[in-house]
GUBASE-550327 format. One record per residue: y, x, z of N, C-alpha, C in turn; chain. Coordinates in nm, 3 decimals. Layout:
N
- Y/X/Z/Y/X/Z/Y/X/Z/A
...
***
This chain:
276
- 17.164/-23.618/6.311/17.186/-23.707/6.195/17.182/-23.623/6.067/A
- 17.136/-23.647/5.957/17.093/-23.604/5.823/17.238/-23.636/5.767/A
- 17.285/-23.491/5.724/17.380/-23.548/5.622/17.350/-23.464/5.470/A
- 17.317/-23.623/5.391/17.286/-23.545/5.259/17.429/-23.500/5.148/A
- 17.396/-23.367/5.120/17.489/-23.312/5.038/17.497/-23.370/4.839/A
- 17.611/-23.362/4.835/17.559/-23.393/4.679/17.525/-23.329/4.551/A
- 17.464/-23.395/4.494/17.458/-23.291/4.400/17.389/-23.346/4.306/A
- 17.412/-23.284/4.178/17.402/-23.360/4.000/17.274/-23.413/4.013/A
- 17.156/-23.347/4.058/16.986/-23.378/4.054/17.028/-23.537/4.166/A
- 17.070/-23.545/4.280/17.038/-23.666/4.373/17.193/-23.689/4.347/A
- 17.208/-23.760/4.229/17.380/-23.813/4.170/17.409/-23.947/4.314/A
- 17.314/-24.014/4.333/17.336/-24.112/4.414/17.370/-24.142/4.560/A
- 17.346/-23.933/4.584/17.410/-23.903/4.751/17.575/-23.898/4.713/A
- 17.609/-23.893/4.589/17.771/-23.869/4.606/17.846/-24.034/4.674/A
- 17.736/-24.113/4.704/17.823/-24.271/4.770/17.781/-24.210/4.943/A
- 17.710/-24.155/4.940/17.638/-24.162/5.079/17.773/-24.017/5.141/A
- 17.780/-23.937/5.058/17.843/-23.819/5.175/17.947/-23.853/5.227/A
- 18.035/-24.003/5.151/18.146/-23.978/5.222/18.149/-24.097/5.398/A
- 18.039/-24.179/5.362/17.989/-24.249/5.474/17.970/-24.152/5.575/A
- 17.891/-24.085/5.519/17.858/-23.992/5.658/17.943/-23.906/5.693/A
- 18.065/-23.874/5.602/18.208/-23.791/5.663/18.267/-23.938/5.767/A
- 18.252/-24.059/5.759/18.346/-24.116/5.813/18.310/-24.146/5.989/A
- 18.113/-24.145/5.953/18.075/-24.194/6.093/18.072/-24.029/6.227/A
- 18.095/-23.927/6.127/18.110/-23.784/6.180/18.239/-23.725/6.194/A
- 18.354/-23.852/6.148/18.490/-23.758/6.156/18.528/-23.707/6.297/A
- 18.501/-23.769/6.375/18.562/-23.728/6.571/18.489/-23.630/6.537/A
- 18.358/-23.569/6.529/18.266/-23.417/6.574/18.367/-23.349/6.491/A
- 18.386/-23.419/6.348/18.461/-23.291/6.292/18.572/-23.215/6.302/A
- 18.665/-23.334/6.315/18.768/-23.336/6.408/18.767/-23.215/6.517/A
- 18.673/-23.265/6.636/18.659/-23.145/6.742/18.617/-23.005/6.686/A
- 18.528/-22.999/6.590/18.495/-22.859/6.596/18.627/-22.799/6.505/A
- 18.691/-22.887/6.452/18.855/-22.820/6.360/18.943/-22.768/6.473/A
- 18.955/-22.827/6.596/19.046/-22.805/6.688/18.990/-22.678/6.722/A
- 18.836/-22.685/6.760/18.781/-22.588/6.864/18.816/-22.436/6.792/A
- 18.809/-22.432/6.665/18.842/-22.362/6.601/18.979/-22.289/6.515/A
- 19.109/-22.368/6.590/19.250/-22.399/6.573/19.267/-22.404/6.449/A
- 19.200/-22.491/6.365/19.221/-22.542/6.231/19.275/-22.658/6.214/A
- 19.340/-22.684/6.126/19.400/-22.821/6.065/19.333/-22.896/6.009/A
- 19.241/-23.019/6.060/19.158/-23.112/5.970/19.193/-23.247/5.883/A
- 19.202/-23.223/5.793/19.250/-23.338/5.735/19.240/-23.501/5.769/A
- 19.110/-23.508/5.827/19.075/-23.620/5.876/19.170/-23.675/5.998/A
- 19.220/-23.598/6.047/19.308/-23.616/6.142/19.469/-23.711/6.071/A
- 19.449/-23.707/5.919/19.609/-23.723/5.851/19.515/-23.902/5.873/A
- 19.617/-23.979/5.906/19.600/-24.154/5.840/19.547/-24.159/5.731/A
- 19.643/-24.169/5.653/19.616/-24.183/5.499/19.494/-24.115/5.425/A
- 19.459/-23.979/5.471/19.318/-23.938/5.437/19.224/-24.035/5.473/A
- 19.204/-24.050/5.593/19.074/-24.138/5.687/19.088/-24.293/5.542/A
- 19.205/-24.310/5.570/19.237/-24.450/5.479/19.118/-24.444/5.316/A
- 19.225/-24.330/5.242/19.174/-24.340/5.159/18.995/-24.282/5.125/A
- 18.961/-24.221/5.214/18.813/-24.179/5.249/18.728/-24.330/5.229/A
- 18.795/-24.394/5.354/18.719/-24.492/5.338/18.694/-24.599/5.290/A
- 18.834/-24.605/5.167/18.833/-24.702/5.076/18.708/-24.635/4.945/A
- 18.739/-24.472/4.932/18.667/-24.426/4.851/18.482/-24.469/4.879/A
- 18.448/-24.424/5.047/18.338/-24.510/5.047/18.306/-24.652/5.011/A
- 18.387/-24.728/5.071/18.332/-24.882/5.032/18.294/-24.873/4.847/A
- 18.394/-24.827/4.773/18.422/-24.846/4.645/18.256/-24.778/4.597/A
- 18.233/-24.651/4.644/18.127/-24.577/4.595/17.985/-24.653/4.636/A
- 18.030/-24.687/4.756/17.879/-24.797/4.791/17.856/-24.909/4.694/A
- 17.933/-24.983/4.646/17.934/-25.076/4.562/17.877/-25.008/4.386/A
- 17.904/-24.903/4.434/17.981/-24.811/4.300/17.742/-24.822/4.249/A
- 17.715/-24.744/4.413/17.598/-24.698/4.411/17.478/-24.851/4.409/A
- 17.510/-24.948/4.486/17.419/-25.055/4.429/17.441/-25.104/4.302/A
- 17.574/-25.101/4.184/17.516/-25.084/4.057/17.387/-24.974/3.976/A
- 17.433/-24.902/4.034/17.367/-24.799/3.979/17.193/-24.793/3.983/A
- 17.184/-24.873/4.123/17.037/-24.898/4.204/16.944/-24.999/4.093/A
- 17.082/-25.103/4.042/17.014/-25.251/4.029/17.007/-25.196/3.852/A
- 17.069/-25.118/3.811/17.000/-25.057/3.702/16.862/-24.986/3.616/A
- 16.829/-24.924/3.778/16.715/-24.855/3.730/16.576/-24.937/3.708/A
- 16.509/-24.880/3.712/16.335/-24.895/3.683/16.322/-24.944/3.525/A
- 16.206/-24.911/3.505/16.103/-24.947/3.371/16.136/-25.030/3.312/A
- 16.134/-25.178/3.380/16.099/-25.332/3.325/16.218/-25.408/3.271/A
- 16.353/-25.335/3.355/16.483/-25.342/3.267/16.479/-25.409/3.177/A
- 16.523/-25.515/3.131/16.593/-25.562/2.978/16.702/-25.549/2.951/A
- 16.745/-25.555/2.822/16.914/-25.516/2.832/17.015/-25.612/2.882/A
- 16.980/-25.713/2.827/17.006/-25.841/2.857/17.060/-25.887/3.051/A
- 16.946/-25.800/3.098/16.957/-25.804/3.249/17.056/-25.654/3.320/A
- 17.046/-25.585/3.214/17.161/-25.458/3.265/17.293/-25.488/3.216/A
- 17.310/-25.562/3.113/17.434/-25.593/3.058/17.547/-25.723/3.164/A
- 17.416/-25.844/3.214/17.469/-25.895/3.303/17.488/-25.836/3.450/A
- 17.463/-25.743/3.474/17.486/-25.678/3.618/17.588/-25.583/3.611/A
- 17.593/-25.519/3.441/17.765/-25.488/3.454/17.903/-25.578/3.425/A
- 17.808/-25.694/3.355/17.958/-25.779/3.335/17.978/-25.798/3.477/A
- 17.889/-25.814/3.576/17.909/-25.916/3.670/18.005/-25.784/3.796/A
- 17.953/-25.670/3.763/18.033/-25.560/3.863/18.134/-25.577/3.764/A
- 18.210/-25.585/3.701/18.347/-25.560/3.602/18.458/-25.739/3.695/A
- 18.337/-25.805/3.732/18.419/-25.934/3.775/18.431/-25.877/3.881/A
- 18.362/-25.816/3.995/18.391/-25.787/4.137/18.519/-25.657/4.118/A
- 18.509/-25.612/4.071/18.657/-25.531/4.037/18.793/-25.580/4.039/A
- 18.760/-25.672/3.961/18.886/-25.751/3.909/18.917/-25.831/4.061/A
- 18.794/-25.896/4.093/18.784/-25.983/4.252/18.837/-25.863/4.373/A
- 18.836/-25.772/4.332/18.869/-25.649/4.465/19.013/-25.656/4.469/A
- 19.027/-25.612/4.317/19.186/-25.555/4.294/19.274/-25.713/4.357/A
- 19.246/-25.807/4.391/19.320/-25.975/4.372/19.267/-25.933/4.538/A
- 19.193/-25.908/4.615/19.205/-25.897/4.778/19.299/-25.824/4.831/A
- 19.343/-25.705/4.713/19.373/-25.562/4.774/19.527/-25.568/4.753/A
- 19.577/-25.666/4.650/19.691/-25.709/4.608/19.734/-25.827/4.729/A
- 19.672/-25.870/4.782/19.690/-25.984/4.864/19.714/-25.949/5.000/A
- 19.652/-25.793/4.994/19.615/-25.750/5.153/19.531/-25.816/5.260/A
- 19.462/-25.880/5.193/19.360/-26.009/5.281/19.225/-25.907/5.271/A
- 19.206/-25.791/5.377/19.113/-25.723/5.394/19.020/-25.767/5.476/A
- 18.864/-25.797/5.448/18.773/-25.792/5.515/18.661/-25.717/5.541/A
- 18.612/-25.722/5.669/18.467/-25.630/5.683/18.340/-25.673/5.525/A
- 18.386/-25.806/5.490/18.267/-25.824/5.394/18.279/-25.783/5.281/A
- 18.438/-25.718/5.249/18.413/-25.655/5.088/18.483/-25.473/5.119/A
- 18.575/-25.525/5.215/18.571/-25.360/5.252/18.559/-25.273/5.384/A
- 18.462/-25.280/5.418/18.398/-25.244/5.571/18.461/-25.147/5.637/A
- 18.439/-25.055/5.557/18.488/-24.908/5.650/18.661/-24.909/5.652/A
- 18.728/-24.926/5.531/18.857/-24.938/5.557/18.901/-25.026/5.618/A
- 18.848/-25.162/5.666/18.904/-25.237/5.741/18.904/-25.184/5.878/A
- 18.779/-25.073/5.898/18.740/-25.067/6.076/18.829/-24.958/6.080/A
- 18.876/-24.832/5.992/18.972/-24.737/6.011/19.119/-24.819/6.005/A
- 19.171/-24.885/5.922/19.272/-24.967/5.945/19.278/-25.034/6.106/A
- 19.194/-25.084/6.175/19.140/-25.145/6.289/19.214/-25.080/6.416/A
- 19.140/-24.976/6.374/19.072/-24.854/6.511/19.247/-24.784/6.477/A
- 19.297/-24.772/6.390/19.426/-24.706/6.388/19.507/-24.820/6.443/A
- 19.478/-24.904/6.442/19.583/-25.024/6.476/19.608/-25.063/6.666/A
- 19.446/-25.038/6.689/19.457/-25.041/6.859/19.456/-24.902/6.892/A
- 19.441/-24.784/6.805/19.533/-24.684/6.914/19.636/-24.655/6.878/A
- 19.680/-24.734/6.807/19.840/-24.735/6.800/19.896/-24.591/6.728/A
- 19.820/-24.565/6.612/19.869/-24.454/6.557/19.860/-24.544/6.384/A
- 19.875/-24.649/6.352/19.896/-24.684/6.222/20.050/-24.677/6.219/A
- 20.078/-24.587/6.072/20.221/-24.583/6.066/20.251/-24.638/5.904/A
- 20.209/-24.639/5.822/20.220/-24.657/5.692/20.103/-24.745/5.648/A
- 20.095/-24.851/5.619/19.989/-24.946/5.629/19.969/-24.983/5.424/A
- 20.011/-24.919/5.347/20.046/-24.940/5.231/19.899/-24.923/5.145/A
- 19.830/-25.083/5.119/19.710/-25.007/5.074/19.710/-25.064/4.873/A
- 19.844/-25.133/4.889/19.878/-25.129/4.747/19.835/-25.060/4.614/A
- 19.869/-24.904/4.676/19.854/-24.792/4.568/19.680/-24.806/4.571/A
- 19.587/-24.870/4.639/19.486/-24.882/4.576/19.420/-24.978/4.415/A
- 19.504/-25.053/4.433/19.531/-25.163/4.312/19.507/-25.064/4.160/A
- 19.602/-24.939/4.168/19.616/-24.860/4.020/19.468/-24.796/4.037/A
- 19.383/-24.731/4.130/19.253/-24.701/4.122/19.172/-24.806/4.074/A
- 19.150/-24.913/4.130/19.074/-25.032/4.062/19.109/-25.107/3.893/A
- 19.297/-25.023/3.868/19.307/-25.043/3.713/19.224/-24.991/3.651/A
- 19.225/-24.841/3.689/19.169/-24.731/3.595/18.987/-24.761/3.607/A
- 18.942/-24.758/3.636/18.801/-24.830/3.700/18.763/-24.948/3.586/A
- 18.891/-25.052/3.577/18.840/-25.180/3.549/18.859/-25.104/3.381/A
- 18.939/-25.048/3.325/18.985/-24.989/3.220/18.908/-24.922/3.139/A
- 18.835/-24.790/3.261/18.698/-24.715/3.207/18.569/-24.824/3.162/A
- 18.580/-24.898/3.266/18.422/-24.982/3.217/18.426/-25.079/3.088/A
- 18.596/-25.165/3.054/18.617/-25.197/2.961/18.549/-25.091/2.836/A
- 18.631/-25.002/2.831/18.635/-24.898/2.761/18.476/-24.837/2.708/A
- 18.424/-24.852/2.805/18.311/-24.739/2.803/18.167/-24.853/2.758/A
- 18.165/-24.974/2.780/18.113/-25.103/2.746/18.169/-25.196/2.655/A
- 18.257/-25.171/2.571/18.307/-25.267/2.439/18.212/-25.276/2.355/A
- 18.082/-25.208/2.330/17.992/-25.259/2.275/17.923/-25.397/2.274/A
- 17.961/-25.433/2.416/17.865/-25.545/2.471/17.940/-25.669/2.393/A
- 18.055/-25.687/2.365/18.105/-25.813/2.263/18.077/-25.808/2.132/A
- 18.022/-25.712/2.116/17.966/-25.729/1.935/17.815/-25.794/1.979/A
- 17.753/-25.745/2.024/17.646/-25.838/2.058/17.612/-25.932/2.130/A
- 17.742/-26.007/2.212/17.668/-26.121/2.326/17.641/-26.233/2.246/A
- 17.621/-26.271/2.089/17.563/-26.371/2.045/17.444/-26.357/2.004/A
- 17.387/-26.235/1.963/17.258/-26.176/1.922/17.157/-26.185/2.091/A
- 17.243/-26.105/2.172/17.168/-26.156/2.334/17.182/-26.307/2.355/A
- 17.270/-26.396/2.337/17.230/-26.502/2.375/17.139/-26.552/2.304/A
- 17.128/-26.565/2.205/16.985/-26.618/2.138/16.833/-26.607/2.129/A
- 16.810/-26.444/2.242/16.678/-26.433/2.287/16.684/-26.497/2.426/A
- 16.810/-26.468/2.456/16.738/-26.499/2.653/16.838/-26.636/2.640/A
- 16.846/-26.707/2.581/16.973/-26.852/2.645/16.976/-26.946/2.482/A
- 16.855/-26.903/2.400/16.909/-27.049/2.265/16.947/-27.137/2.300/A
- 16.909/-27.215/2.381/16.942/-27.358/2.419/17.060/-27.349/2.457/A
- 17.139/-27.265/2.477/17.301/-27.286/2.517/17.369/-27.225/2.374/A
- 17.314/-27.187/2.279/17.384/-27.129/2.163/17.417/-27.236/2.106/A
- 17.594/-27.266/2.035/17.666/-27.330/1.991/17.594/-27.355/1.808/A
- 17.524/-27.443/1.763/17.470/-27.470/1.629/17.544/-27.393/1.519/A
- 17.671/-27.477/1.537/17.727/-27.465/1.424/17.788/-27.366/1.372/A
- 17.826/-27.247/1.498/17.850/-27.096/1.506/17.771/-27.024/1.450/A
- 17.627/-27.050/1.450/17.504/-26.971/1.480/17.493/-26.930/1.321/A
- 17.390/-26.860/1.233/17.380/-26.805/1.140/17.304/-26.883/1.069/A
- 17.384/-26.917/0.966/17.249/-27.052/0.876/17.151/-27.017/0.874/A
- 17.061/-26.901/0.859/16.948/-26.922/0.819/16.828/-26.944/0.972/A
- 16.955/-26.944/1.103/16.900/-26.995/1.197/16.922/-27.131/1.258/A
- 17.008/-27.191/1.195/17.034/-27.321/1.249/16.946/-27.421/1.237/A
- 16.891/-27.460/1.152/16.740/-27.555/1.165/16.613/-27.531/1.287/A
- 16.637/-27.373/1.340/16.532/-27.345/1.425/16.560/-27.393/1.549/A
- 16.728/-27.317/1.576/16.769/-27.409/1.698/16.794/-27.544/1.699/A
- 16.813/-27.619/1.601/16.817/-27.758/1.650/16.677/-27.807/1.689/A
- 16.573/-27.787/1.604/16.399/-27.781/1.633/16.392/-27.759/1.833/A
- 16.456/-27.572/1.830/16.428/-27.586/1.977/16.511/-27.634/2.057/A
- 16.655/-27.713/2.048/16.747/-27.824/2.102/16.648/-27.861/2.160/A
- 16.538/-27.981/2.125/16.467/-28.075/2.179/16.325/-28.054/2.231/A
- 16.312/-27.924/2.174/16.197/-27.847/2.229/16.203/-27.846/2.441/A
- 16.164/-27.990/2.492/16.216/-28.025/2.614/16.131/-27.856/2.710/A
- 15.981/-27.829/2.696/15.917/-27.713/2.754/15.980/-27.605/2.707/A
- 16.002/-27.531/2.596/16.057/-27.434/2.592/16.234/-27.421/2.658/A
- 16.288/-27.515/2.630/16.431/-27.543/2.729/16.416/-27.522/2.895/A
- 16.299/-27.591/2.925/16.251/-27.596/3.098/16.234/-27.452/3.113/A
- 16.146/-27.356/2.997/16.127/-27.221/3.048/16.229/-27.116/3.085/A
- 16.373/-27.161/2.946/16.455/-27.069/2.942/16.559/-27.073/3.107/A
- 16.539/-27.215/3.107/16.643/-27.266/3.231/16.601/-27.226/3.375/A
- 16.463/-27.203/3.344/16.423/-27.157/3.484/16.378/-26.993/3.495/A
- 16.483/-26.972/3.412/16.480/-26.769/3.388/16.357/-26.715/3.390/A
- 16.247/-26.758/3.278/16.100/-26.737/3.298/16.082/-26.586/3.212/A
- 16.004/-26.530/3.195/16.019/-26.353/3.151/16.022/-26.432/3.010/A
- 16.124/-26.390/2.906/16.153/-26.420/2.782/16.021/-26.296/2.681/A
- 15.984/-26.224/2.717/15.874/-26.188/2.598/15.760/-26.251/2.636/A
- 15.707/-26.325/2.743/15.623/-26.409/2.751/15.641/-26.539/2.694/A
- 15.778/-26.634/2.677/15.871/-26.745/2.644/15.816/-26.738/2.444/A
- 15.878/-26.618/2.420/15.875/-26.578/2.258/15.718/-26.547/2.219/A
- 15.632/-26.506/2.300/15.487/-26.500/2.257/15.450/-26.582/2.207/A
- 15.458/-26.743/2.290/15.393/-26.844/2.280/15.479/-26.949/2.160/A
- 15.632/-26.900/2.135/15.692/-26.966/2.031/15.663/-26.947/1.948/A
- 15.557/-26.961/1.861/15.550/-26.933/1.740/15.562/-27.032/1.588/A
- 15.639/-27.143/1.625/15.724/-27.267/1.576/15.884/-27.179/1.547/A
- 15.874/-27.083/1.640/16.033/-27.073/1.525/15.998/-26.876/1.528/A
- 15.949/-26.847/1.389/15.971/-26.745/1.333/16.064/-26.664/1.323/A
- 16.168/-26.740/1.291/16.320/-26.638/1.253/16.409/-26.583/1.399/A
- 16.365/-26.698/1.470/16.411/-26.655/1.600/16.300/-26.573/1.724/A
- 16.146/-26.571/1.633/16.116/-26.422/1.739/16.132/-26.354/1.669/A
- 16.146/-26.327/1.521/16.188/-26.222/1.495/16.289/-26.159/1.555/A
- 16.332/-26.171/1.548/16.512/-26.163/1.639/16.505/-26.110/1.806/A
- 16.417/-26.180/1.851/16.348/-26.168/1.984/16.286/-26.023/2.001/A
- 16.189/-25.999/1.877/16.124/-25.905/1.857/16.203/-25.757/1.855/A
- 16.286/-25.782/1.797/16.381/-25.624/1.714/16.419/-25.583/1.907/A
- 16.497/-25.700/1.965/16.590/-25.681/2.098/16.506/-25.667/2.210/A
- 16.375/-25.754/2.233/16.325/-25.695/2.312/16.258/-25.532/2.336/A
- 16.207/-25.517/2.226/16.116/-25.362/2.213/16.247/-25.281/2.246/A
- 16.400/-25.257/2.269/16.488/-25.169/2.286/16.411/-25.120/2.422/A
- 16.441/-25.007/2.453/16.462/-24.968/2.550/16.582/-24.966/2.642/A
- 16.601/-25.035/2.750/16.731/-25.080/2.840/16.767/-24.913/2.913/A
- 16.664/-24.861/2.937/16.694/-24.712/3.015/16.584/-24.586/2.903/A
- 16.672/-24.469/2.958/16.576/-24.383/2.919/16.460/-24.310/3.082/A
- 16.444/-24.438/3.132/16.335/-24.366/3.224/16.233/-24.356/3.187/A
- 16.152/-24.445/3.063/16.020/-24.363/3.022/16.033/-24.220/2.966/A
- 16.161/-24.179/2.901/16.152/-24.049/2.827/16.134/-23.964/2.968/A
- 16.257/-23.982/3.067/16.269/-23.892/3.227/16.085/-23.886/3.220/A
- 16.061/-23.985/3.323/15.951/-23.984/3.326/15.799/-23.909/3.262/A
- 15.844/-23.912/3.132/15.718/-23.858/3.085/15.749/-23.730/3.026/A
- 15.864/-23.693/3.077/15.910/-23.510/3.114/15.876/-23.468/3.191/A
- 15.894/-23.559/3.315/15.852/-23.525/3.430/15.706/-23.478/3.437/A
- 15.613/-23.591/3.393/15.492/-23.601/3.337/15.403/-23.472/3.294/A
- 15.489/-23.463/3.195/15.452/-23.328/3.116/15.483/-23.195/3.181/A
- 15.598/-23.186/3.272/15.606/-23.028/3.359/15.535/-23.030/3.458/A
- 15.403/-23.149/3.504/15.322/-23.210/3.574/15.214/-23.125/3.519/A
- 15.150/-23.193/3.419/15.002/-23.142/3.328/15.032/-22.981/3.289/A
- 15.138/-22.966/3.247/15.170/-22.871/3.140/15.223/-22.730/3.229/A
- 15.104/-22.717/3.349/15.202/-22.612/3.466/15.127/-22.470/3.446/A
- 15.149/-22.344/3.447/15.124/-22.237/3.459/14.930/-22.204/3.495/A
- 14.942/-22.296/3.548/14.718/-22.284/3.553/14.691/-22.334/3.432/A
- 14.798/-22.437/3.382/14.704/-22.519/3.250/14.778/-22.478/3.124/A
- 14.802/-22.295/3.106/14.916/-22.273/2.954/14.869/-22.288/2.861/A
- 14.716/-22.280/2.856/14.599/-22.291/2.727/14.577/-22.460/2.666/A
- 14.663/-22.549/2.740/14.632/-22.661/2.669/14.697/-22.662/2.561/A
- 14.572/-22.715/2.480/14.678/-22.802/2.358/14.793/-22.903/2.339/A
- 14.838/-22.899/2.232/14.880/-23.020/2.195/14.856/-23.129/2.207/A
- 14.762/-23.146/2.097/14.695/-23.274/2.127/14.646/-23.331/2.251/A
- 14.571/-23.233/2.326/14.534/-23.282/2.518/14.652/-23.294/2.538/A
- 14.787/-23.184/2.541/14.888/-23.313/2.598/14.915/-23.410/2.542/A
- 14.936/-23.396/2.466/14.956/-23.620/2.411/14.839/-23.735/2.459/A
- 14.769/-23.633/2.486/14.656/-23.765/2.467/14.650/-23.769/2.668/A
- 14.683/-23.632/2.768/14.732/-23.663/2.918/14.807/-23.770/2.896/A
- 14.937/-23.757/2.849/15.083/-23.809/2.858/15.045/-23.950/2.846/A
- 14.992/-24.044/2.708/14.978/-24.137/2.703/14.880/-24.181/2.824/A
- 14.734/-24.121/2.896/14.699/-24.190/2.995/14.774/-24.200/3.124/A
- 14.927/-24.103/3.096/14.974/-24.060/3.225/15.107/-24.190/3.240/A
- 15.167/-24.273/3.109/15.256/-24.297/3.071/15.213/-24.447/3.045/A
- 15.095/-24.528/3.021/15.043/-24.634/2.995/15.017/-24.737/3.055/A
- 15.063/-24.827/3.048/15.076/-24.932/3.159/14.913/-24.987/3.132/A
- 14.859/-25.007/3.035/14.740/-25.072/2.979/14.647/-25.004/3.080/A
- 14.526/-25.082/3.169/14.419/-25.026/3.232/14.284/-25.065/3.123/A
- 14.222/-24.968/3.121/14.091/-24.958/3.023/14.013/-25.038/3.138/A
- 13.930/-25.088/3.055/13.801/-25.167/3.058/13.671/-25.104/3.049/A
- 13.628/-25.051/3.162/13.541/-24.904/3.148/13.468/-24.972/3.114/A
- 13.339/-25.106/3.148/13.280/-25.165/3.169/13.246/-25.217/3.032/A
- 13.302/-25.228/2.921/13.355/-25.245/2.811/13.296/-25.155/2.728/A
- 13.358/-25.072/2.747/13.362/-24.899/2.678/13.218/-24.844/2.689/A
- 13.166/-24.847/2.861/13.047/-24.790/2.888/12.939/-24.890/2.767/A
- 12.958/-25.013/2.716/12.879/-25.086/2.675/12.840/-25.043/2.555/A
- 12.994/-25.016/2.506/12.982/-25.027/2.328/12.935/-24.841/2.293/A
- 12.905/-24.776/2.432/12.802/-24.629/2.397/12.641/-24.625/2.371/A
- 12.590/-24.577/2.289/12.495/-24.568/2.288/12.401/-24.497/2.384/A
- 12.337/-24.543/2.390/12.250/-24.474/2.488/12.172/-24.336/2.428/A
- 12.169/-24.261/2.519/12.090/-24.121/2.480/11.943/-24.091/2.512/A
- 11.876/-24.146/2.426/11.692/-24.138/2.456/11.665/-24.003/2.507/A
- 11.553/-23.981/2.575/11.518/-23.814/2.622/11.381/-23.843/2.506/A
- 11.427/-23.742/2.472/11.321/-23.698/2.365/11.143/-23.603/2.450/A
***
C-alpha cells in the first residue's frame, strides 16, 4: 500500500496521511511492540482524535478540490465556502448531540465502534471536539469577512431577478425592474446558465453589464499565473538560455490561450510566393 507523505509542494496529501495512519495502525502497532516501543496509537483517545482529525481533513480536502481549476468564478468559490462554513456549524450541532454517523464521520465512528466491541472504550467524551470546530468556524469567519461587503454586488451579476428594487442603487433600479419581467432572461438566470454568456446577449441593460463586466474578468484563482510559471520553467530550460524575451511572451501566450487559430484562415490571407 502507497503511503503518501506530506509535504508543502502536494499540500493535499496532508488529508490523506492521516487515513492511511488509521487503515495501517495494527502493522504499526506490531512493528512498535516488535521493537519494545510505546506506540501511541495504542492510547484510545489518540486513535479517537486521529480519526476525527481525518474525517475533518477529508472534508477539509474536498473544499479545497471543488476550488480549483481555471473556469472558477468567484461567485461559485464564494458559494462553496459559505456552504462549507454551514457544514461546520451542521458538524459542531451532531458532535454536541453525540448523534455520530458513518455519513458525516466515518472513521471516528468505526474507531469508536471497534473500541466498543473489544471492550476497551473507556472515556467516550467526544465533546472537547465541539471547541476545534469553534476555532475552525471562527478562522473562516475571520479569514472571509470580505464576502459581506460584496454579496449585493455578486448578487446582481449571477441572481438580478432575486435583487430586492428598492435596496438596489438608483442609478440601477429602472434596469432591474425592465429585467423583473424580462420572462427569458429570468428563465436563464433560474436555470444557472453560464452568466458571461447570459450578460453577452443583454445588451438592454447597460449599467448592469457593466457591473457584470468589472466582476466577471476577476480572476477567482491564481492558477493561470501557477500555470504559466510553470509554463515558462517549461520553454525557458537550460537548452533554450538564448531565448528572448519577446519569444517568451509570444511561447507563453500560445502556451496559455484558450483561443484555437484558424490556420485555414491565416494560410488564406498569405500571399502567395511566385518562383521567379
Amino acid at each position: 500500500m502507497d503511503l503518501p507523505y506530506y509535504s508543502k509542494v502536494r499540500w493535499l496529501s496532508q488529508g490523506l496521511v492521516p487515513q492511511k495512519l488509521l487503515v495501517l495502525r495494527k502493522q504499526i502497532e506490531e512493528f512498535f511492540t516488535s521493537q519494545k516501543e510505546i506506540c501511541d496509537l495504542s492510547n484510545q483517545e489518540f486513535c479517537r482524535d486521529a480519526a476525527f482529525l481525518c474525517d475533518l481533513m477529508a472534508k477539509y480536502n474536498m473544499l479545497n478540490s471543488s476550488l480549483q481549476g481555471k473556469t472558477k468564478s468567484i461567485y461559485e468559490m464564494r458559494k462553496q465556502i459559505q456552504a462549507f462554513k454551514k457544514k461546520l456549524v451542521f458538524l459542531k450541532d451532531v458532535i454536541s448531540k453525540s448523534n455520530l454517523s458513518i455519513e458525516h464521520f466515518p472513521e471516528l465512528t468505526k474507531i469508536i465502534l471497534e473500541q466498543k466491541n473489544e471492550k476497551r472504550l473507556e472515556n467516550n467524551d467526544i465533546s472537547r471536539y465541539e471547541t476545534v470546530l469553534d476555532s475552525l468556524i471562527a478562522e473562516f469567519n475571520d479569514r472571509f469577512k470580505d464576502f459581506k461587503e460584496h454579496n449585493e454586488t455578486l448578487k446582481l451579476v449571477f441572481q438580478p431577478h432575486l435583487v430586492e428594487i428598492s435596496t438596489a442603487p438608483e442609478y440601477l433600479q429602472m434596469e432591474l425592474i425592465e429585467l423583473s419581467e424580462d420572462s427569458i432572461l429570468k428563465f436563464l438566470f433560474e436555470n444557472k446558465k453560464d452568466p458571461l454568456e447570459i450578460w453577452k446577449t443583454a445588451v438592454e441593460y447597460p449599467k448592469l453589464r457593466q457591473i457584470a463586466r468589472r466582476l466577471l474578468s476577476c480572476f477567482g484563482t491564481t492558477d493561470c499565473c501557477e500555470s504559466t510559471l510553470s509554463h515558462m520553467t517549461f520553454i525557458k530550460s537550460f537548452l533554450r538560455s538564448q531565448l528572448t524575451d519577446e519569444h517568451l511572451e509570444d511561447q507563453l501566450k500560445l502556451k496559455t490561450t484558450k483561443i484555437e487559430p484558424n490556420i485555414q484562415v491565416l494560410v488564406q490571407k498569405k500571399q502567395n510566393q511566385n518562383s521567379h
